[in-house]
C-alpha positions, 0 to 999 in steps of 0.5 A: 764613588760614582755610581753611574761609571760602575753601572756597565748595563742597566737593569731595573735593579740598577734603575732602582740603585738611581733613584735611591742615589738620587740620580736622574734617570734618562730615556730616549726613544729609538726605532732603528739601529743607527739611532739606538747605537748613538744615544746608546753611546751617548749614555742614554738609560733607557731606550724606548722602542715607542709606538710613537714610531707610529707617528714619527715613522710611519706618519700616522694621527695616532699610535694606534694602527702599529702592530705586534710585529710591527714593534718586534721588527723595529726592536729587533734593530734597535736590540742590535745596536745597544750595549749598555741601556735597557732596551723596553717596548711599548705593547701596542694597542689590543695587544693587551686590552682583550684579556690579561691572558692576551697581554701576557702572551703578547708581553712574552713574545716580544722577550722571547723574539727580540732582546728587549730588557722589558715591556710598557703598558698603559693603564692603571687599575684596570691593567693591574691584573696583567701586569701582576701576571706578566711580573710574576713570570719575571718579565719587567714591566713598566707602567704609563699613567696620566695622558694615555695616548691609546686612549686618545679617543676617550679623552678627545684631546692631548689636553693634561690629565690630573688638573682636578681633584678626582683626576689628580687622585685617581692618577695617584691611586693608578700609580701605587697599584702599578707599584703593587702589581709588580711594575719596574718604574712608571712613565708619568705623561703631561701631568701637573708638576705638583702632582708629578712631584707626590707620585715621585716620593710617594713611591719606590719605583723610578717615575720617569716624566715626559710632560710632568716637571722637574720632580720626576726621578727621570725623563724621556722624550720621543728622540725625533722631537728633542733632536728638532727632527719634528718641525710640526710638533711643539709642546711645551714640554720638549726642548730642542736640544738641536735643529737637524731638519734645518740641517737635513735640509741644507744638506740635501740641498748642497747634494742636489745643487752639486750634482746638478752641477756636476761637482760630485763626485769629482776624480777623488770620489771616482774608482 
C-alpha cells in the first residue's frame, strides 16, 4: 500500500496519517501562481505562503513590514494554482500579537478571503490562547517555536535558539502547549538536532523542521533558497538543489546580446 498515491489532497488529517507512517513530511514556500503550480506538481505537501516573501519578494531586512492584505493578495494566487498540497499562511506581524481576539479575526479573514488550508503563528505559551480560539472554530493552526523570526529585535540575531538548558526546555515546554491549544503541526526553526529530535517523539502532531536536523517528521525550506535563487543568503541548513540565478543570468544575457544583434526575433518568430 503506498500511502502517499492514495492521499489525493493534503489535510491535516493526511499529515497526521504521514507522520504515524513514518513518512517524511515536505514543504515549500510560494507567493505567486507559476511557482505554486510547479512544486505542486512536483508533489510538494505543503505550501507556505511566507511572510519571507517580505524578504525574497519585496527585499525588505526583516519580515516584519508585510501586511494582512499583502499576505491574502499573494495567497490569493498561489490558492489558484494548487491541486493537491495544503496551502497555509504565515499571520504576519500584529495581526495577531495585540489580542487573542485580533488574531482570530485576522486568522478568519484570510480563510474566508483566500483558499488557504489553514493559517501559521509564531509563539509558544503566550499564543496559546489564540490558537486554542482560532482551533476551536475549525480553523487548522500551525505552530512556529525556536528561532521566531518577528521576534528578531528581541533576540538580536538569527543565532540558534535552544542551545542552553532553560532555552532548550522552555522550547520543549512551547512545543507541547502548541500541541494542547489545538495546533496541527509545528515548524521547529534552527534548533539543536538533539532537541529537534525529543520534540518530534514527544509529540503527536507533525514537527516540520527548517534548521532543525534529520529527526523532525518533515522539511521546509523558503523555495528561492533551495532553488539557488538567493545568492546573499547561505545557512547551513539550506541545500542548493539548483543554481538558477547563474542560470537567469546567463539566459538574459544571450536575450540582450541576440537583441542587440538583431538575431531575435528572426522570420520564424515574426507574423
Amino acid at each position: 500500500m503506498n500511502t502517499e498515491k492514495e492521499i489525493k489532497r493534503i489535510t491535516t488529517k493526511a499529515l497526521s496519517l504521514l507522520k504515524k507512517k513514518g513518512i517524511k513530511i515536505t514543504a515549500l514556500t510560494a507567493y505567486d501562481f507559476i511557482t505554486a503550480k510547479l512544486i505542486d506538481e512536483a508533489g510538494i505537501d505543503i505550501i507556505l505562503v511566507g511572510d519571507s516573501l517580505s524578504n525574497v519578494f519585496q527585499g525588505n531586512e526583516t519580515t516584519l513590514p508585510v501586511t494582512m492584505d499583502e499576505m491574502i493578495y499573494h495567497t490569493k494566487a498561489v490558492a489558484k494554482a494548487v491541486d493537491r498540497a495544503m496551502v497555509v499562511v504565515d499571520l504576519p506581524f500584529m495581526s495577531y500579537q495585540l489580542s487573542v481576539d485580533e488574531g482570530f479575526r485576522n486568522a478568519g479573514r484570510i480563510m474566508k478571503e483566500t483558499s488557504a488550508g489553514g493559517v501559521k503563528l509564531e509563539g509558544g505559551e503566550r499564543v496559546a490562547e489564540t490558537v486554542r480560539k482560532i482551533t476551536q472554530a475549525g480553523i487548522p493552526v500551525m505552530g512556529h517555536i525556536g528561532l521566531t523570526p518577528q521576534s528578531i529585535h528581541q533576540f538580536g540575531s538569527y543565532r540558534e535558539r535552544g542551545r542552553n538548558k532553560e532555552e532548550a526546555e522552555e522550547i520543549l515546554n512551547d512545543s507541547k502547549i502548541m500541541e494542547e491549544a489545538g495546533a496541527f503541526a509545528i515548524v521547529l526553526e534552527k534548533i539543536p538536532a538533539s532537541l529537534a529530535k525529543k520534540i518530534s517523539e514527544s509529540l503527536t502532531i507533525p514537527a516540520i523542521g527548517i534548521g532543525a536536523g534529520m529527526h523532525c517528521d518533515g522539511q521546509i525550506l523558503v523555495t528561492p533558497d533551495m532553488l539557488g535563487l538567493n545568492l546573499e543568503f547561505h545557512p547551513r541548513f539550506v541545500r542548493h538543489y539548483a543554481k538558477l540565478a547563474e542560470k537567469i543570468n546567463s539566459a538574459v544575457k544571450k536575450y540582450v546580446e541576440d537583441v542587440k544583434n538583431k538575431h531575435f526575433p528572426d522570420e520564424s518568430e515574426s507574423y
